[in-house]
ROTIVEX-767337 format. One record per residue (C-alpha): residue in three letters; x, y, z. Coordinates in pm, 1 decimal. Layout:
// ROTIVEX-767337
<rest = ala&east = X&north = Y&up = Z>
...
END
This chain:
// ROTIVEX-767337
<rest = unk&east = -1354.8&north = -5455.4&up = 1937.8>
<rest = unk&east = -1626.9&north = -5571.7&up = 1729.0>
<rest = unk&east = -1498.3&north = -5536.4&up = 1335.8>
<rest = unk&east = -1774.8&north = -5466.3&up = 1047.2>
<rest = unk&east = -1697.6&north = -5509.7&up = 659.9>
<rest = unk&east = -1933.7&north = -5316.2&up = 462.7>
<rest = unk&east = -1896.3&north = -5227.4&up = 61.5>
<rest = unk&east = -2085.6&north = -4904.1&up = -122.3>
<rest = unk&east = -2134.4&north = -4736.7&up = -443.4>
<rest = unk&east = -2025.8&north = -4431.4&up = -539.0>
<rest = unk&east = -2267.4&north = -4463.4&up = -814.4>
<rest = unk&east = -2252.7&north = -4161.5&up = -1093.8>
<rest = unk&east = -2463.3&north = -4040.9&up = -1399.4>
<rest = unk&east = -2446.6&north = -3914.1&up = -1692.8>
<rest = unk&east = -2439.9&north = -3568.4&up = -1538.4>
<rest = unk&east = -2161.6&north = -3616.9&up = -1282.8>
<rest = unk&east = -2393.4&north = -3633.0&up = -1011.1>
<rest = unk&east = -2367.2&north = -3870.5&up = -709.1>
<rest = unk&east = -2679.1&north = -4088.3&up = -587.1>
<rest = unk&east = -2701.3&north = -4021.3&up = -196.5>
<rest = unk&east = -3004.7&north = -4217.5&up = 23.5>
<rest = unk&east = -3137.3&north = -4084.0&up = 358.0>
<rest = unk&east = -3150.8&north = -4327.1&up = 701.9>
<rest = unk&east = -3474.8&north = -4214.5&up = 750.9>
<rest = unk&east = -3559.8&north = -4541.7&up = 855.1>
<rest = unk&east = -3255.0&north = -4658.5&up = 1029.0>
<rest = unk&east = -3220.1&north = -4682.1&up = 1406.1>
<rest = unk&east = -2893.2&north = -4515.5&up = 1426.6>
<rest = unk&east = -2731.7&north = -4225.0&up = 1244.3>
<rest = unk&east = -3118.6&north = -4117.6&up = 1137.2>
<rest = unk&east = -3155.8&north = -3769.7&up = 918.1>
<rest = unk&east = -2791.5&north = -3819.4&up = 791.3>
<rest = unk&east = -2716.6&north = -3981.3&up = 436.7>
<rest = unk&east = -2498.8&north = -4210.9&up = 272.2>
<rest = unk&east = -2391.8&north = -4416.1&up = -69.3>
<rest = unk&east = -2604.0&north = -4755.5&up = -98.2>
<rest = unk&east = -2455.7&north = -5061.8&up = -2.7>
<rest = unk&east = -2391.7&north = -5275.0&up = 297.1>
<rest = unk&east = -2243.1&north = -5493.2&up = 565.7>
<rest = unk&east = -2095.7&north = -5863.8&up = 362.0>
<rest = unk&east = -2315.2&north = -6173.2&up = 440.8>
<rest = unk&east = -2151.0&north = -6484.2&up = 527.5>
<rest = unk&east = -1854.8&north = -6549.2&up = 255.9>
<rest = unk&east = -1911.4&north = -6282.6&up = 83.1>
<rest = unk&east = -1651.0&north = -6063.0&up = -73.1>
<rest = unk&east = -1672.6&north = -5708.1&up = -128.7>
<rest = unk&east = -1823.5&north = -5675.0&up = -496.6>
<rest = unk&east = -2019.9&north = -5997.6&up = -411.4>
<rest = unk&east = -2177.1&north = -5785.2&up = -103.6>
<rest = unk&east = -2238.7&north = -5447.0&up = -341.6>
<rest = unk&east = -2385.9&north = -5664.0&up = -606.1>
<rest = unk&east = -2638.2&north = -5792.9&up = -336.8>
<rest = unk&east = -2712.1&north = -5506.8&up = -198.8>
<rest = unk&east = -2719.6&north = -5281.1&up = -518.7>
<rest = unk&east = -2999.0&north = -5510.5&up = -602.2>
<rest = unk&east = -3176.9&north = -5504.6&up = -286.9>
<rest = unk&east = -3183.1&north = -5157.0&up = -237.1>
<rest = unk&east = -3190.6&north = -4998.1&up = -555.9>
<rest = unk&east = -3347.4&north = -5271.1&up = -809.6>
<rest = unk&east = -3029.0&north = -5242.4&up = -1016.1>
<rest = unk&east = -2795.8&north = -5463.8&up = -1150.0>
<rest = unk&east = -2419.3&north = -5421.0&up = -1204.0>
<rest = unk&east = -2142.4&north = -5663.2&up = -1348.5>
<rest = unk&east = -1829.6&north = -5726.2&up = -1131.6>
<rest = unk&east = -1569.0&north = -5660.9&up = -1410.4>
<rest = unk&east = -1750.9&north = -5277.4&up = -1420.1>
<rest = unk&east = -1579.4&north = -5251.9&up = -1059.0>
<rest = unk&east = -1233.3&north = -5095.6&up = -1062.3>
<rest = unk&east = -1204.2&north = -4802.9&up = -907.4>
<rest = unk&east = -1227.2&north = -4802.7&up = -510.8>
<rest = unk&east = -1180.8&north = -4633.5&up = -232.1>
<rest = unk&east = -1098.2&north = -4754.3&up = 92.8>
<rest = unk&east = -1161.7&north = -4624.0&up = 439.9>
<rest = unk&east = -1234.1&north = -4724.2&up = 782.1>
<rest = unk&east = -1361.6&north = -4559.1&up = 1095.2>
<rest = unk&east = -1424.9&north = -4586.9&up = 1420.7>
<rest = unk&east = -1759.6&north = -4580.7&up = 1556.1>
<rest = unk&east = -1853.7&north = -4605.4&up = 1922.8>
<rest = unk&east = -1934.2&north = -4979.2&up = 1906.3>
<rest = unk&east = -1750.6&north = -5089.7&up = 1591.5>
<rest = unk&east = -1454.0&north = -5038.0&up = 1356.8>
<rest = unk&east = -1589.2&north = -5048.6&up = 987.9>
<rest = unk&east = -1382.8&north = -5162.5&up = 749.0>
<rest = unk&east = -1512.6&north = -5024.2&up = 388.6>
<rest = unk&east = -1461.7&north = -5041.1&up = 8.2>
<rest = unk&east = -1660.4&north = -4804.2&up = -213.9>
<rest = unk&east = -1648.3&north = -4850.9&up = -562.7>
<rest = unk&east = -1721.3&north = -4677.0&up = -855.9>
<rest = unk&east = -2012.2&north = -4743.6&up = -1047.4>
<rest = unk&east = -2105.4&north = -4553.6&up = -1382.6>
<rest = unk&east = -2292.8&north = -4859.7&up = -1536.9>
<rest = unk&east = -2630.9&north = -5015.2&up = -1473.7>
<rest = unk&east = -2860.1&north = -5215.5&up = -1564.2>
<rest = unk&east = -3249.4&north = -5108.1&up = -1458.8>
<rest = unk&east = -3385.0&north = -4852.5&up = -1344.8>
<rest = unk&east = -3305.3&north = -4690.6&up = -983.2>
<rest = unk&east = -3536.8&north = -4684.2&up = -740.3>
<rest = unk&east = -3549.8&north = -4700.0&up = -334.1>
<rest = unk&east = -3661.5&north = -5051.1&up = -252.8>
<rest = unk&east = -3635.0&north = -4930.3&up = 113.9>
<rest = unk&east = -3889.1&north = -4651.6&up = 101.8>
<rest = unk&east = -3533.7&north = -4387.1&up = 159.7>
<rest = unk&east = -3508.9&north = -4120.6&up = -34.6>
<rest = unk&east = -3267.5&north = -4049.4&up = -301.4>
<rest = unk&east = -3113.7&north = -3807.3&up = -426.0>
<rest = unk&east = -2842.6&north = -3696.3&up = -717.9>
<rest = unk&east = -2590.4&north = -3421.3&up = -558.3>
<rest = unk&east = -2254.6&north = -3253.7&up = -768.1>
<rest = unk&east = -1934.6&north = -3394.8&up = -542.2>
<rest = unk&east = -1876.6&north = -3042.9&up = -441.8>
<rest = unk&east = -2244.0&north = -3025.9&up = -256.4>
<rest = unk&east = -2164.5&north = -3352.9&up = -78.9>
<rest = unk&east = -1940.7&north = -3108.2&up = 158.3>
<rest = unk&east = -2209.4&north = -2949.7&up = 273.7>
<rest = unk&east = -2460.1&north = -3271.6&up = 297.8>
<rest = unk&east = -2531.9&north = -3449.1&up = 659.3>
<rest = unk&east = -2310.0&north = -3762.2&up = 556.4>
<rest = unk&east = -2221.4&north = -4043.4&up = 813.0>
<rest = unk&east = -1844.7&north = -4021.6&up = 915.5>
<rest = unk&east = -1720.5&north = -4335.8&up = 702.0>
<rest = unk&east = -1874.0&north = -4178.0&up = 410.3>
<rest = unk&east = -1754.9&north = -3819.7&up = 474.6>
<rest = unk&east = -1410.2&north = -4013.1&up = 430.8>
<rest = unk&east = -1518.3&north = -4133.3&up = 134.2>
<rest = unk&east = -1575.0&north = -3739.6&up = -1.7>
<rest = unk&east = -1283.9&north = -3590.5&up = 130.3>
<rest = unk&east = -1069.6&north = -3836.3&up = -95.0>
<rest = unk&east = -1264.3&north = -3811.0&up = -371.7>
<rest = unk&east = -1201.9&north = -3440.2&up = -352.9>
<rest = unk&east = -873.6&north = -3470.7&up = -336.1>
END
């Protein structure tokens, strides 16, 4: 079984709202959404991974000490287990933007029920919910 270690943001504004980006332009799991991030490079750790991708994706820049609260999940896809952290993120630096060409969008934590969201995030939701 093939493991994957992957890291997102739960990033939230001023308003409470979530940031949420399509897979438009992903291969699998296209027309569903999820929080930014992605799988760790090579010696990477978890916030070292976010921090990448946060400012890959997004154009934004976040410190590591910012990164407390987490959630973590995993789930089993048909090819691979992920293993996932998603942290908490309520401070930036720049302005957000899709560096990917995916949308984005800001959704209240109650609409994320009722959003398209791949499984590992759907986790994610329900325990946020909780």
């Amino acid at each position: 079984m093939n493991l994957v270690f992957c890291s997102s943001a739960v990033i939230i504004n001023k308003k409470n709202q979530i940031l949420i980006m399509s897979r438009k332009n992903k291969k699998t799991f296209r027309n569903c959404w999820e929080f930014p991030g992605g799988k760790l490079s090579n010696f990477e750790d978890y916030f070292e991974a976010l921090i990448r991708e946060l400012k890959e994706e997004l154009g934004i820049d976040i410190a590591k000490r910012k990164l407390k609260n987490y959630i973590f999940t995993r789930h089993q896809y048909r090819a691979f287990l992920l293993m996932m952290y998603a942290f908490e993120v309520k401070h930036w630096r720049g302005h957000i933007e899709s560096k990917d060409n995916e949308t984005l969008r800001w959704v209240s934590i109650k609409e994320l029920k009722k959003i398209k969201l791949l499984p590992a995030n759907l986790n994610i939701v329900n325990q946020l919910l909780k």
